[in-house]
VMD Tcl script that draws the C-alpha trace (Angstrom):
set ca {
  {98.38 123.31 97.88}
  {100.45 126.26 96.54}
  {103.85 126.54 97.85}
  {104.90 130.11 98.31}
  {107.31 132.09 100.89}
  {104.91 133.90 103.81}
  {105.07 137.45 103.57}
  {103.06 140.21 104.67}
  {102.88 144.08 103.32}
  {103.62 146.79 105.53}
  {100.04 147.72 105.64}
  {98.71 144.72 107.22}
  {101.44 144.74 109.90}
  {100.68 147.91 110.57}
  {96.74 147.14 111.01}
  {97.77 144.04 113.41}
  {99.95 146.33 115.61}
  {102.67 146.06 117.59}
  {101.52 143.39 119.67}
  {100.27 140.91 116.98}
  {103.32 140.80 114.57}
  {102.69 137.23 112.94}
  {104.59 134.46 114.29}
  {106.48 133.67 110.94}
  {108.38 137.26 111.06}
  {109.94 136.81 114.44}
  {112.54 134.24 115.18}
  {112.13 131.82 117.97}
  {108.62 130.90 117.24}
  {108.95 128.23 114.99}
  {111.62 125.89 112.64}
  {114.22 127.65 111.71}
  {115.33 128.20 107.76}
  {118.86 128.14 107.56}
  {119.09 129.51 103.67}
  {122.53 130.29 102.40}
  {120.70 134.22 103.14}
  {121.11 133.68 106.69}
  {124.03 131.63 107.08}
  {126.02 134.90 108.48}
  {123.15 135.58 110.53}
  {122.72 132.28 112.43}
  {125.99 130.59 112.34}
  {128.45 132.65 114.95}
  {131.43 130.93 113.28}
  {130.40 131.27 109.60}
  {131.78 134.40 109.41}
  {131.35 138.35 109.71}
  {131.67 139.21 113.29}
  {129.59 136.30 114.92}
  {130.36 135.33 118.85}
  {134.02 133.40 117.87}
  {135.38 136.77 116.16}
  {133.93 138.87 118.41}
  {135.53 137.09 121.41}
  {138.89 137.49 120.12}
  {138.67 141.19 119.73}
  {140.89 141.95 122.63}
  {144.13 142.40 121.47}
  {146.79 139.40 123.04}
  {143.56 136.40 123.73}
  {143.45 133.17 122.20}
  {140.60 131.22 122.28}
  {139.71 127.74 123.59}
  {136.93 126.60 121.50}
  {134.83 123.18 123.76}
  {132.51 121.85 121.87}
  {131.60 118.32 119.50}
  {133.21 118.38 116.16}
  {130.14 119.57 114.23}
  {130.18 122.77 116.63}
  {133.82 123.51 115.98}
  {134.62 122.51 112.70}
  {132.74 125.94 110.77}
  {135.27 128.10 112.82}
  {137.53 126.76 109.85}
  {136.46 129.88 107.86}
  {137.79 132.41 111.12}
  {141.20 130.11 111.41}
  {142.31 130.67 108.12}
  {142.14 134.46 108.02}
  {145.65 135.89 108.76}
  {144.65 137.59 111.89}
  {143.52 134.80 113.42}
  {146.57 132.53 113.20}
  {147.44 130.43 116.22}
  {144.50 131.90 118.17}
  {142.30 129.41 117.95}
  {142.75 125.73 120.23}
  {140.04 122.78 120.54}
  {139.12 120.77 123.24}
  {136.71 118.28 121.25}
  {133.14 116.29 123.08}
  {132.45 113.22 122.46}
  {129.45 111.28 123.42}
  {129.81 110.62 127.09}
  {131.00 114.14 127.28}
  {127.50 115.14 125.85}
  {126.01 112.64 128.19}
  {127.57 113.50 131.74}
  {129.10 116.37 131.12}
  {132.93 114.98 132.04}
  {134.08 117.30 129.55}
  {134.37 119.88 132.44}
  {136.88 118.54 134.66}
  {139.35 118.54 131.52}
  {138.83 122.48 130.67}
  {141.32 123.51 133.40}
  {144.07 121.50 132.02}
  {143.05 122.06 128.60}
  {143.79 125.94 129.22}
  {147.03 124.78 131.02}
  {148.25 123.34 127.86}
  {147.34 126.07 125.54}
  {149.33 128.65 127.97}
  {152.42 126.49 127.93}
  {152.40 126.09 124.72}
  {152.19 129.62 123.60}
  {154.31 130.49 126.40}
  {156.95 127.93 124.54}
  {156.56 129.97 121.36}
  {157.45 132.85 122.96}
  {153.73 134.35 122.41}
  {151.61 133.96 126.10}
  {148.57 134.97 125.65}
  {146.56 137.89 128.26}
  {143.13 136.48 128.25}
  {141.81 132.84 127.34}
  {138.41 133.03 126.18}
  {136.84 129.62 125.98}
  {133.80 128.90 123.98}
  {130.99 126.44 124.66}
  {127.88 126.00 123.18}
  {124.03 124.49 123.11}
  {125.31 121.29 124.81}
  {126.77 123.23 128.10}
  {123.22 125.63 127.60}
  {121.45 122.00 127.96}
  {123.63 120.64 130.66}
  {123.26 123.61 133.13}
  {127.33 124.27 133.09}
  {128.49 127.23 135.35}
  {131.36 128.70 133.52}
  {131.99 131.14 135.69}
  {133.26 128.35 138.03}
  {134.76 126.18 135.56}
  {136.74 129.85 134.72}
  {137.92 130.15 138.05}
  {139.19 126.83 138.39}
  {141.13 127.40 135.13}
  {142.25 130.69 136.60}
  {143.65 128.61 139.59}
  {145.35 126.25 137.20}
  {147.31 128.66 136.19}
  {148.29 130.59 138.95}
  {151.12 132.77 139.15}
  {150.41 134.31 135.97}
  {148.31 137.24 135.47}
  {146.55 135.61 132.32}
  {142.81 136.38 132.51}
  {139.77 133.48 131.77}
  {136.96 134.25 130.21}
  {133.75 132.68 129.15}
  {131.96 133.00 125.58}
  {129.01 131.23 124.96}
  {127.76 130.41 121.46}
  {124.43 129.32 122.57}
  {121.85 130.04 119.23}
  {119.05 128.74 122.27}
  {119.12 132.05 124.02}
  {119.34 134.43 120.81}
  {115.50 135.40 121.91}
  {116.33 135.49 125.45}
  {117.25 138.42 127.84}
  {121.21 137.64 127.20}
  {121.91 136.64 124.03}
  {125.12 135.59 122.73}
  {125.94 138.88 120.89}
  {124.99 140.81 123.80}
  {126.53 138.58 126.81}
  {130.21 138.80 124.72}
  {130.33 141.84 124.99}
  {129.32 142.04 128.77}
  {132.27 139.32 128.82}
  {135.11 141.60 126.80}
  {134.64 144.65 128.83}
  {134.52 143.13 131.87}
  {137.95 142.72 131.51}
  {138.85 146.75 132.26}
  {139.49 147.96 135.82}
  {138.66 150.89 137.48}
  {141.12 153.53 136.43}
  {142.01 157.26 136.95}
  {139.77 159.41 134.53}
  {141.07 161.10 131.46}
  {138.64 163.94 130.82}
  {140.49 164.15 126.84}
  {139.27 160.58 126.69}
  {136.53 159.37 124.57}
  {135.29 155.35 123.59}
  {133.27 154.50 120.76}
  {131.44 150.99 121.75}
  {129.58 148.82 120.47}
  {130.67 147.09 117.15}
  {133.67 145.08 116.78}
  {135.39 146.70 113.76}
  {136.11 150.66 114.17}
  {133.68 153.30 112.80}
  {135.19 154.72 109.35}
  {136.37 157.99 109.43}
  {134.04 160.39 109.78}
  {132.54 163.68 110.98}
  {131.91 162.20 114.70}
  {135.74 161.72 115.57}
  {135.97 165.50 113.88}
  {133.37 166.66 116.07}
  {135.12 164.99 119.49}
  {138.70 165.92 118.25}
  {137.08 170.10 117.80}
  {135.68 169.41 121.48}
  {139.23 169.09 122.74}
  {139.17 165.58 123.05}
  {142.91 163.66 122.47}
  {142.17 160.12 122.78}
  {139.60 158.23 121.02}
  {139.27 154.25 121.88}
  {137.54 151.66 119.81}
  {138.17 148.12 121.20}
  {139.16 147.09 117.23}
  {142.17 149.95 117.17}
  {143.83 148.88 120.58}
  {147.18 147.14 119.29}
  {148.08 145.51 122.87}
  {146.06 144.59 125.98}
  {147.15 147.10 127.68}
  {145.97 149.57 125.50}
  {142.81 148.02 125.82}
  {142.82 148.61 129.21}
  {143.06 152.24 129.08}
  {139.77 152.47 128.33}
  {139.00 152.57 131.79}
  {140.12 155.44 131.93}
  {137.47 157.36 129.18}
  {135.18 160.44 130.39}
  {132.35 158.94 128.73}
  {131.29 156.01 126.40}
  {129.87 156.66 123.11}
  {126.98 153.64 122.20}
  {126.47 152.79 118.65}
  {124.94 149.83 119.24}
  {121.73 148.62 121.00}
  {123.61 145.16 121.63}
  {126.25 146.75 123.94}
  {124.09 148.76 126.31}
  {124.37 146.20 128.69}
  {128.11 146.26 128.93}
  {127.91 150.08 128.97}
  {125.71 149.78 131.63}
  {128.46 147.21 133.42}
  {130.88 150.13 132.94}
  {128.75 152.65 134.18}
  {128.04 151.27 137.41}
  {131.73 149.48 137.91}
  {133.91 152.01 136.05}
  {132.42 154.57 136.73}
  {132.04 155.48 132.62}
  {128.31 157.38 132.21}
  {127.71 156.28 128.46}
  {125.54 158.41 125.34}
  {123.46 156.47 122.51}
  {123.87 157.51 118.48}
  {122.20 155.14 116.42}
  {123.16 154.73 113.03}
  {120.65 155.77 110.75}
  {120.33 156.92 107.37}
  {118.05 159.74 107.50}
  {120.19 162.94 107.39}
  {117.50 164.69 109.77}
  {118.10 162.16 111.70}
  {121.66 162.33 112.41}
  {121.57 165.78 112.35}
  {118.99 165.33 115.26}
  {121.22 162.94 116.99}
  {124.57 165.33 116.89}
  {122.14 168.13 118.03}
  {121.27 166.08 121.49}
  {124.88 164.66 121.70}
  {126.59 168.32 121.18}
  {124.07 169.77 124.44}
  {124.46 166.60 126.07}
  {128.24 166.58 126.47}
  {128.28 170.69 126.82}
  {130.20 170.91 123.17}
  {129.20 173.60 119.93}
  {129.49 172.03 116.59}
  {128.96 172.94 113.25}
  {126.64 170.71 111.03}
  {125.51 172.76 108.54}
  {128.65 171.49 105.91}
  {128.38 167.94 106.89}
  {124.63 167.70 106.41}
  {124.57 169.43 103.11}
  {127.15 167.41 101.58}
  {125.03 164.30 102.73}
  {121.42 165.74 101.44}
  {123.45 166.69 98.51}
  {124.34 163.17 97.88}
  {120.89 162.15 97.99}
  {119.78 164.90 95.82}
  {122.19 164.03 93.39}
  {121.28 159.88 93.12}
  {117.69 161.25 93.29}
  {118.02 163.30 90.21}
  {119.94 160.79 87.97}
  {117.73 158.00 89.21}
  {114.82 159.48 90.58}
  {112.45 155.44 90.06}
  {114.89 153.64 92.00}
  {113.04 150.15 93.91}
  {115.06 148.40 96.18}
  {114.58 145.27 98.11}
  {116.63 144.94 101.12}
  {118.26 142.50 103.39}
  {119.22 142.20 107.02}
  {123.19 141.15 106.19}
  {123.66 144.89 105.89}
  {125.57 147.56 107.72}
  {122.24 149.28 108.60}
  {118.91 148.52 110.12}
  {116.81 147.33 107.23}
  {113.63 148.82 108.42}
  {115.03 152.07 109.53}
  {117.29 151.96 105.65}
  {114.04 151.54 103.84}
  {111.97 154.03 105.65}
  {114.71 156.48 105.11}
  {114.66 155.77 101.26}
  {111.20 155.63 101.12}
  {111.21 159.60 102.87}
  {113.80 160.47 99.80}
  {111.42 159.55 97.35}
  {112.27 156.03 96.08}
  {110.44 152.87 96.04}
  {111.01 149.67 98.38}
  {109.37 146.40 96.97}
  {110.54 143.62 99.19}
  {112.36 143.44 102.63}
  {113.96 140.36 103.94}
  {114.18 140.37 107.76}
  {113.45 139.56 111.47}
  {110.87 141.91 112.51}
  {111.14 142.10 116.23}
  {108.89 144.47 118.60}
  {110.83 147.18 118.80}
  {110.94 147.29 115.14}
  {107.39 147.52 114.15}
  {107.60 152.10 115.09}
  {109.44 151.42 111.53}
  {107.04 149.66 109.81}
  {104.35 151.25 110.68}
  {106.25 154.55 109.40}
  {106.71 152.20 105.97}
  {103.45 151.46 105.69}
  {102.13 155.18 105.67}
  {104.19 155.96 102.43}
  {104.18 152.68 100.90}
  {101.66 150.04 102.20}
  {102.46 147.04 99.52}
  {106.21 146.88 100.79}
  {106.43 143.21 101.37}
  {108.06 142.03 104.40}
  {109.89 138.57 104.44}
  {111.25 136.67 107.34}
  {114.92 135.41 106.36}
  {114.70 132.30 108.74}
  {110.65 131.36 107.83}
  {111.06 127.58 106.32}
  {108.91 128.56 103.44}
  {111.13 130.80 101.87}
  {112.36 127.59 100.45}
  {109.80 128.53 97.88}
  {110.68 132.16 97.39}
  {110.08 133.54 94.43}
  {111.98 136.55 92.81}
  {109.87 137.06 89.62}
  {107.06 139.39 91.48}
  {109.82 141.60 92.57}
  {110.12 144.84 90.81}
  {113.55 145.77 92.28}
  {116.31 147.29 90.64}
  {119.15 146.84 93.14}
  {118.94 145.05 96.41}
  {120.46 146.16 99.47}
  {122.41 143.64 101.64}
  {124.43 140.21 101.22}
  {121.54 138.21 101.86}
  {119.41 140.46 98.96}
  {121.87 139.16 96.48}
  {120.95 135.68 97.44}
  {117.44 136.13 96.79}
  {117.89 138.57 93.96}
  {120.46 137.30 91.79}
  {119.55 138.99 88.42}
  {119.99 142.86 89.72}
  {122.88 144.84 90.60}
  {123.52 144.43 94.54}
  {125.29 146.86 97.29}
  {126.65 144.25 99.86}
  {127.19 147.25 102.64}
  {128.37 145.03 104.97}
  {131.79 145.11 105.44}
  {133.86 145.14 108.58}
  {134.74 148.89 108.81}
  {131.51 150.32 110.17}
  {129.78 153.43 108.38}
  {128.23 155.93 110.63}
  {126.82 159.29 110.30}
  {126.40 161.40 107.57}
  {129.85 160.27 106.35}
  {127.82 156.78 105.85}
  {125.17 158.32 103.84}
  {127.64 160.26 101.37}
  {129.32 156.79 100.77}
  {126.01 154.80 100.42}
  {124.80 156.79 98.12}
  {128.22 156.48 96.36}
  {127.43 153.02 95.62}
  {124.08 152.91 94.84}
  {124.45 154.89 92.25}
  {127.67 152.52 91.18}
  {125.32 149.84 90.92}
  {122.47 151.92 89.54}
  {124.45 152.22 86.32}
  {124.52 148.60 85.79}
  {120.30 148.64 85.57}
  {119.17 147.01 82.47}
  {116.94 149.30 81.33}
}
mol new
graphics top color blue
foreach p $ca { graphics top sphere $p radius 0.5 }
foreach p [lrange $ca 0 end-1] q [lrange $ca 1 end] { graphics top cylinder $p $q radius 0.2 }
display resetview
């Protein structure tokens, strides 16, 4: 029997429709490949912004991490960053724990000794986050309780307890991990007198880079912009209660906008990141009548086209293949470079539901793209000689396509806009002059 990785081209997904998408490009319906591609993707701890980072975003919290030793010991990599010194504390499971779940009744005092000993080092902490994982999904735990009897421990101090659960079982479920911590970190605010000069940008955990949407808000007459990621103290933090309106930029935090919406008080507005400058232009366009504001994007979108036209020109038979490790949505990315007049060969990602609008769009103007599932066991057997890529897209792409130039585009700083175009661009065409020809 021939080994080879399962793929599919953007044509045949598009014939099966929406509600057929093969089992071996979604996740959750099989094994699970854990290639060093996807590493990022599936491990929370690994690195990039997975559930341990992304429950220590609020400034002043420290982290109580309950888990067995296999669980714990990958949030190694997070530890030794410098911004994560002394924020991390274990409270390790061993076998009975797994068994009977005795783990539980220790949590409490666990917390109580982290708190005195930061309050010892002159550094208390405002919010304990503690961390469990699979084994308390399995055993049923209630950490709400188990937070409120930690809360009690340590009464007489106004240090808040919080749980984060790094539970990979519900990433296909209505909650999952990536979506519930952030329910978790804004939770945190309290209703607050409104600022109507007061703006939040929500839902990534690094800020947006500088761009034409904080020019646009600061022309409307707006003073304060909040990002949870440029908050220096808690209590900074907590002024975002007091924002006009919340500005989404990710799917994954509409539930905790909704949270604020109906506790705070906080009505909230959606721009997706995309990289089709119609698009964004599009997006502005509803945001500006939404929000009762006049802006000018005429100069903004003509440097970004401009950008394109100018790649286009030097490089006009660029392919790309393109991963999911990526500050962008790959579908969405490859749709927009297909609609500028380049070529995608391969694409290496999840294709969930609300995904396939895109690849049906794909398939119209280029019906052999070839769509891989990163976590499908048999892309043990992936092969990279039928490609016909010149640069891929994407950490992940670089594991798969070692021979070509690569654009990572995915660091922590989050592009947006047509600011993120301009820059993408930028680097494509960085890498496009290391093509073999």
């Amino acid at each position: 029997m021939r080994k080879e990785a399962v793929t599919f081209t953007a044509k045949q997904i598009a014939d099966l429709g929406k509600d057929n998408i093969p089992a071996e490009l979604l996740s959750g319906q099989g094994l699970v490949y854990s290639s060093p591609a996807t590493l990022a993707y599936n491990s929370p701890g690994a690195e990039g912004f997975g559930v341990k980072r992304a429950g220590l975003s609020v400034p002043e919290s420290v982290m109580l991490i309950v888990a067995p030793g296999c669980c714990g010991r990958n949030t190694s990599i997070v530890s030794s960053m410098p911004q994560y010194k002394d924020r991390f504390f274990y409270l390790m499971m061993d076998e009975t724990d797994l068994v009977t779940g005795r783990h539980l009744n220790r949590i409490p005092d666990a917390v109580s000794e982290v708190v005195s000993f930061l309050e010892g080092q002159g550094k208390p902490p405002r919010v304990v986050m503690i961390c469990i994982t699979c084994v308390d999904a399995l055993l049923g735990t209630d950490m709400e309780r188990v937070c409120s009897a930690c809360e009690r421990k340590i009464e007489g101090t106004e240090i808040r307890v919080r749980p984060c659960y790094m539970y990979a079982l519900t990433r296909e479920g209505r909650r999952p991990p990536m979506v519930h911590v952030r329910q978790t970190l804004y939770s945190l605010l309290a209703p607050m007198e409104k600022d109507p000069r007061s703006v939040n940008i929500i839902g990534n955990f690094a800020p947006l880079a500088e761009g034409e949407l904080q020019k646009y808000l600061l022309k409307a007459g707006v003073k304060s912009i909040r990002q949870i990621s440029t908050c220096g103290t808690y209590d900074e933090f907590l002024k975002m209660a007091s924002a006009n309106f919340n500005i989404v930029t990710n799917p994954e935090v509409r539930a905790a906008a909704d949270d604020m919406n109906r506790n705070l008080g906080i009505p909230y507005i959606e721009l997706t990141r995309v990289y089709s400058a119609r698009q964004v232009a599009l997006q502005y366009q509803a945001f500006a009548k939404a929000v009762g504001i006049t802006i000018d994007l005429d100069e903004d979108m003509a440097a970004a086209e401009k950008a394109v036209e100018d790649l286009k020109k030097k490089h006009p038979d660029l392919t790309f293949n393109i991963g999911e490790c990526i500050n962008a949505d790959p579908f969405e990315l490859a749709l927009s470079l297909l609609r500028y007049g380049f070529k995608v060969d391969e694409i290496y990602a999840t294709l969930a539901p609300e995904k396939f609008k895109y690849a049906a769009k794909i398939a119209e103007l280029s019906p052999d793209t070839k769509i891989f599932c990163n976590m499908e066991p048999t892309m043990l057997y992936y092969d990279v000689s039928s490609s016909r890529a010149q640069i891929s897209l994407g950490k992940d792409a670089a594991y798969y396509c070692p021979d070509i130039p690569n654009v990572a585009w995915n660091e922590d700083v989050q592009p947006f806009g047509f600011q993120g175009i301009i820059e993408l661009m930028a680097r494509i065409e960085k890498a496009a002059g290391e093509v073999r020809s």
